[in-house]
OpenMM code with the backbone's topology and positions (N, CA, C; nanometers):
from openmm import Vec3, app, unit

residues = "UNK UNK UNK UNK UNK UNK UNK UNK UNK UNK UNK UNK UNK UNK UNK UNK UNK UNK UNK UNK UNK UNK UNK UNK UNK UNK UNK UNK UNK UNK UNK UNK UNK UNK UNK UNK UNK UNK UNK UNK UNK UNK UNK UNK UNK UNK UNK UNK UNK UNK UNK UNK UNK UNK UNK UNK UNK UNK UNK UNK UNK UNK UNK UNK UNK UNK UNK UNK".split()
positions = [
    Vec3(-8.1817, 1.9541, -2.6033),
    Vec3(-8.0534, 1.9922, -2.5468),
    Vec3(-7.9773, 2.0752, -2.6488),
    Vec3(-7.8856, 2.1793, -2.6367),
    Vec3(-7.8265, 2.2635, -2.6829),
    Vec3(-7.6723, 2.2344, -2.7285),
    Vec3(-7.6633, 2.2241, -2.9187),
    Vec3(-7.5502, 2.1491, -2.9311),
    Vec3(-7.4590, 2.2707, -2.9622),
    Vec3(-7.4847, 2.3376, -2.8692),
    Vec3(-7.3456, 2.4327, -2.8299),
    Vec3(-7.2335, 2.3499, -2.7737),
    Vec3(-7.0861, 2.4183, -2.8449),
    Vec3(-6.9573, 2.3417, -2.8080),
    Vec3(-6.9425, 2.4438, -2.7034),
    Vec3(-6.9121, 2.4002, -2.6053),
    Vec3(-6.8147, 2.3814, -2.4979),
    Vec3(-6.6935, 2.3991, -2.4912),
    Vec3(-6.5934, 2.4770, -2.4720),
    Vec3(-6.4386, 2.4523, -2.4817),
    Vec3(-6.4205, 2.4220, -2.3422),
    Vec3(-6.3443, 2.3657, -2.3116),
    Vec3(-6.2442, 2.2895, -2.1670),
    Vec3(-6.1127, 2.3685, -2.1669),
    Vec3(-6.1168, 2.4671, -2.0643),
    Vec3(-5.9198, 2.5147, -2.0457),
    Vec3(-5.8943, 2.4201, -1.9919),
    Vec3(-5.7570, 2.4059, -2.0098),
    Vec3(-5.6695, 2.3176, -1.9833),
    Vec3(-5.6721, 2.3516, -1.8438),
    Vec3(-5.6797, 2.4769, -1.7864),
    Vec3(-5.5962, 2.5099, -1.6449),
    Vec3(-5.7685, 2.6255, -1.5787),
    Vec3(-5.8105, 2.5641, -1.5068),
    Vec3(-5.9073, 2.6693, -1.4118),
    Vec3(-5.8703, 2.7411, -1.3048),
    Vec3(-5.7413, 2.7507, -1.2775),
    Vec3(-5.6449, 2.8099, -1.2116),
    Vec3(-5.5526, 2.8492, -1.2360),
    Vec3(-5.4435, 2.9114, -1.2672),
    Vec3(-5.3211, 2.9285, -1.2430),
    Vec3(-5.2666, 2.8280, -1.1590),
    Vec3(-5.1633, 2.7713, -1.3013),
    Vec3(-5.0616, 2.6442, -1.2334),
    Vec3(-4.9586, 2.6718, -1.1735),
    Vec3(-4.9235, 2.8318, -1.1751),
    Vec3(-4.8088, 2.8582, -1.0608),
    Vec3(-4.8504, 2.9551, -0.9453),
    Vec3(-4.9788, 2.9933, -0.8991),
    Vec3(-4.9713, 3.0940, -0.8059),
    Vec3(-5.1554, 3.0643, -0.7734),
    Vec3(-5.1839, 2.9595, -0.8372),
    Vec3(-5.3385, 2.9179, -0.8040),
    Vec3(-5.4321, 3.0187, -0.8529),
    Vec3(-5.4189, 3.1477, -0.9208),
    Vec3(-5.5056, 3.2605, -0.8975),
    Vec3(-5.5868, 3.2196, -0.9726),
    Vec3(-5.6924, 3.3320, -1.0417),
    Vec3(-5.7896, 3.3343, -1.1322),
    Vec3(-5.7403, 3.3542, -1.2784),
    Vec3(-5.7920, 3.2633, -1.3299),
    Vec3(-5.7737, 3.2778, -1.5273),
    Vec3(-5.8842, 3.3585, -1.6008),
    Vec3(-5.8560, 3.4487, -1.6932),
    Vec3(-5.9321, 3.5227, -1.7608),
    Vec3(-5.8731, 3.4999, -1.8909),
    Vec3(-5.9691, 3.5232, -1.9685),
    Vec3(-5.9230, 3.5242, -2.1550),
    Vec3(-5.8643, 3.6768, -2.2107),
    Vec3(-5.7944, 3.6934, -2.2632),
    Vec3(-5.7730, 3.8572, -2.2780),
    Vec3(-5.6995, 3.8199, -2.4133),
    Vec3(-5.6571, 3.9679, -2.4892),
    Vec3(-5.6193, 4.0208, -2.6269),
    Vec3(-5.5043, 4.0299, -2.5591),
    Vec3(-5.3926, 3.9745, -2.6113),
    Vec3(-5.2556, 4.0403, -2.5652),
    Vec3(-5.1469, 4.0661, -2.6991),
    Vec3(-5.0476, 4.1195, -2.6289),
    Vec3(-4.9317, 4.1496, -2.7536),
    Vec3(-4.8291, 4.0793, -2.7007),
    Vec3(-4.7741, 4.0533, -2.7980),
    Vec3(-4.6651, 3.8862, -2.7793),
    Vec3(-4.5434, 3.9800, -2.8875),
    Vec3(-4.3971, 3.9757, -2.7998),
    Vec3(-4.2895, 4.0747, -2.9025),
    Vec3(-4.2317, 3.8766, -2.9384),
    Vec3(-4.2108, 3.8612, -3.0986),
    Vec3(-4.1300, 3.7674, -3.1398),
    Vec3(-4.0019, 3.8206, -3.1642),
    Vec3(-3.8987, 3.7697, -3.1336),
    Vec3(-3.7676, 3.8123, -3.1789),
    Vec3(-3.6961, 3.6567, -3.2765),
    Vec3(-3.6484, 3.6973, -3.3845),
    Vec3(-3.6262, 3.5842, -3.4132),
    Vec3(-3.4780, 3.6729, -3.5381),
    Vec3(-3.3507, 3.6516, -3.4888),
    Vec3(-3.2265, 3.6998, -3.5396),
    Vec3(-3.2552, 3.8579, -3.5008),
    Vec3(-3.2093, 3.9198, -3.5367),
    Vec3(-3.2306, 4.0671, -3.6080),
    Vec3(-3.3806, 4.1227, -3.5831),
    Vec3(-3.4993, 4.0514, -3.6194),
    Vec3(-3.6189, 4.0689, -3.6978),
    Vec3(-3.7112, 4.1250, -3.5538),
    Vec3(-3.7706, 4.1786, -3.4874),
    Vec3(-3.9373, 4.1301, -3.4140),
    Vec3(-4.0217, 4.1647, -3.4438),
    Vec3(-4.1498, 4.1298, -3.4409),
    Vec3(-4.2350, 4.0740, -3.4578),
    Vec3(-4.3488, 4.1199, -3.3137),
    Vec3(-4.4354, 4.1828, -3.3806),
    Vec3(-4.5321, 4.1917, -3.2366),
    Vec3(-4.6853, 4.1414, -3.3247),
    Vec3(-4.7025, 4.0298, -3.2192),
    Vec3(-4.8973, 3.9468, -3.2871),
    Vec3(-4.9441, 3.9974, -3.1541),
    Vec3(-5.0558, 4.0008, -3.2017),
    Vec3(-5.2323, 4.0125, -3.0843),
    Vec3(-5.2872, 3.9193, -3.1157),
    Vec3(-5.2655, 3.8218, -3.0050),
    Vec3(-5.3591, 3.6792, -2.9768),
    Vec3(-5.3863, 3.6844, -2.8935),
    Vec3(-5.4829, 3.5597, -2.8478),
    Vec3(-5.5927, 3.5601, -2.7239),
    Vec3(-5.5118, 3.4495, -2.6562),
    Vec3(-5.4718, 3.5193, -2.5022),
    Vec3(-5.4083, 3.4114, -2.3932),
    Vec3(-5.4879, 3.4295, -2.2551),
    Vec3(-5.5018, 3.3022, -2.2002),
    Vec3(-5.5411, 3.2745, -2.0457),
    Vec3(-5.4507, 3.3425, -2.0122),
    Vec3(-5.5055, 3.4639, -1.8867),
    Vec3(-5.3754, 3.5117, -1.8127),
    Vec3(-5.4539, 3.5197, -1.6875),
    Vec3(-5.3379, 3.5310, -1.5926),
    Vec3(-5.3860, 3.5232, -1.4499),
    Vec3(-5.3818, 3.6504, -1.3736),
    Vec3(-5.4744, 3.6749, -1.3256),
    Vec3(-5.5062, 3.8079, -1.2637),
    Vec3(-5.4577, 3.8643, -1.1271),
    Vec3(-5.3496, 3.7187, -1.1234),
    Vec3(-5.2934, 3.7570, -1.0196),
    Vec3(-5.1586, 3.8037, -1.0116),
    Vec3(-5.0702, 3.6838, -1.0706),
    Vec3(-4.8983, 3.6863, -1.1276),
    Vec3(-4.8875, 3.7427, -1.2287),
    Vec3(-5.0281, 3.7572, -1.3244),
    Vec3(-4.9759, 3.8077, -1.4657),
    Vec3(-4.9272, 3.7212, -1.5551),
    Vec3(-4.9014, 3.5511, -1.5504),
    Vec3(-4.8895, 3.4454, -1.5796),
    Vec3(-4.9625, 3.4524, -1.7746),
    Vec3(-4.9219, 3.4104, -1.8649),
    Vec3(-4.9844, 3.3556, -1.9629),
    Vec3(-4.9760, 3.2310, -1.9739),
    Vec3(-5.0636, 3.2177, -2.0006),
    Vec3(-5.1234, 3.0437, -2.1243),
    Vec3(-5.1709, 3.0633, -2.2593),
    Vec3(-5.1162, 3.0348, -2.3469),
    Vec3(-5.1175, 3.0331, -2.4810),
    Vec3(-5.1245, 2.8997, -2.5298),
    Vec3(-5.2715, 2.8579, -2.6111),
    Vec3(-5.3324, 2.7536, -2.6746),
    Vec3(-5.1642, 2.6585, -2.7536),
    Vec3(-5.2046, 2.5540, -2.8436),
    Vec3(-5.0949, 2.4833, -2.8662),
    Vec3(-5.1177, 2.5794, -3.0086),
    Vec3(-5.2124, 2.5871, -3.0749),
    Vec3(-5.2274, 2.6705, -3.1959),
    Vec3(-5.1012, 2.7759, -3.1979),
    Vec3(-5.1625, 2.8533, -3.1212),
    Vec3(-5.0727, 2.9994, -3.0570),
    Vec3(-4.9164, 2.9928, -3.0728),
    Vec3(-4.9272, 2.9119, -2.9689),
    Vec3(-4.7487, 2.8742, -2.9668),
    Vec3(-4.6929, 2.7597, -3.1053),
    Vec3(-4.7608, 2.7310, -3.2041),
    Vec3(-4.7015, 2.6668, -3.3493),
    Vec3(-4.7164, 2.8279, -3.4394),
    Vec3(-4.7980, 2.8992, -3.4310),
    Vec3(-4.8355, 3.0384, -3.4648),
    Vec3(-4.6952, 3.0847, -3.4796),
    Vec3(-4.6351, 3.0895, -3.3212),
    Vec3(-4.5004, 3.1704, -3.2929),
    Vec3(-4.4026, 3.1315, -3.3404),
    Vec3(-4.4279, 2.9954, -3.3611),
    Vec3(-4.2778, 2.9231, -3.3903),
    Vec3(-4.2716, 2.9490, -3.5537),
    Vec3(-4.3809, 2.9515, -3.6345),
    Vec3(-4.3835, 2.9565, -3.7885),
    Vec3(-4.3622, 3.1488, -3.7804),
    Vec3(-4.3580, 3.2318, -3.7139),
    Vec3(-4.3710, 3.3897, -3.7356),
    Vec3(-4.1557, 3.3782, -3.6826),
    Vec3(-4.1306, 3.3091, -3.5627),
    Vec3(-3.9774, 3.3043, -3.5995),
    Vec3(-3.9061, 3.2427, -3.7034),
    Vec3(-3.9329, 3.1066, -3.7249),
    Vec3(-3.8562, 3.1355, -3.8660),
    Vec3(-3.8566, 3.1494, -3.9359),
    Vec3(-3.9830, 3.2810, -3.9611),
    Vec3(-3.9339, 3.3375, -4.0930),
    Vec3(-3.8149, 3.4673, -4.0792),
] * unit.nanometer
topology = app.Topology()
chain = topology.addChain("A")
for resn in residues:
    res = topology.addResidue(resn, chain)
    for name in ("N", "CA", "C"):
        topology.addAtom(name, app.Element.getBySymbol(name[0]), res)
């Protein structure tokens, strides 16, 4: 058997509009006082609403890039 990991999304749907989830490169603007901030991280987005999901990583990512 193949001890390849597996990841589990949290969401195989879109939790507000049911659509389809795909993995994609996106740009995220941080604003934090005065300052922004644009990162390229990888978010579930939905191919339908345009919806993101961003890992818990991701979003502690954002919160340490605002306050600085």
């Amino acid at each position: 058997m193949s001890a390849m990991k597996q990841t589990k999304k949290p969401f195989d749907l879109c939790p507000f509009c049911s659509g389809e989830i795909v993995e994609k490169e996106v740009e995220k603007l941080l604003r934090g006082g005065v300052d922004t901030a644009v990162a390229k991280v990888h978010a579930d987005v939905c191919l339908h609403c345009g919806e993101r999901l961003y890992s818990q990583e991701t979003v502690r990512r954002f919160e340490r890039i605002r306050e600085k």
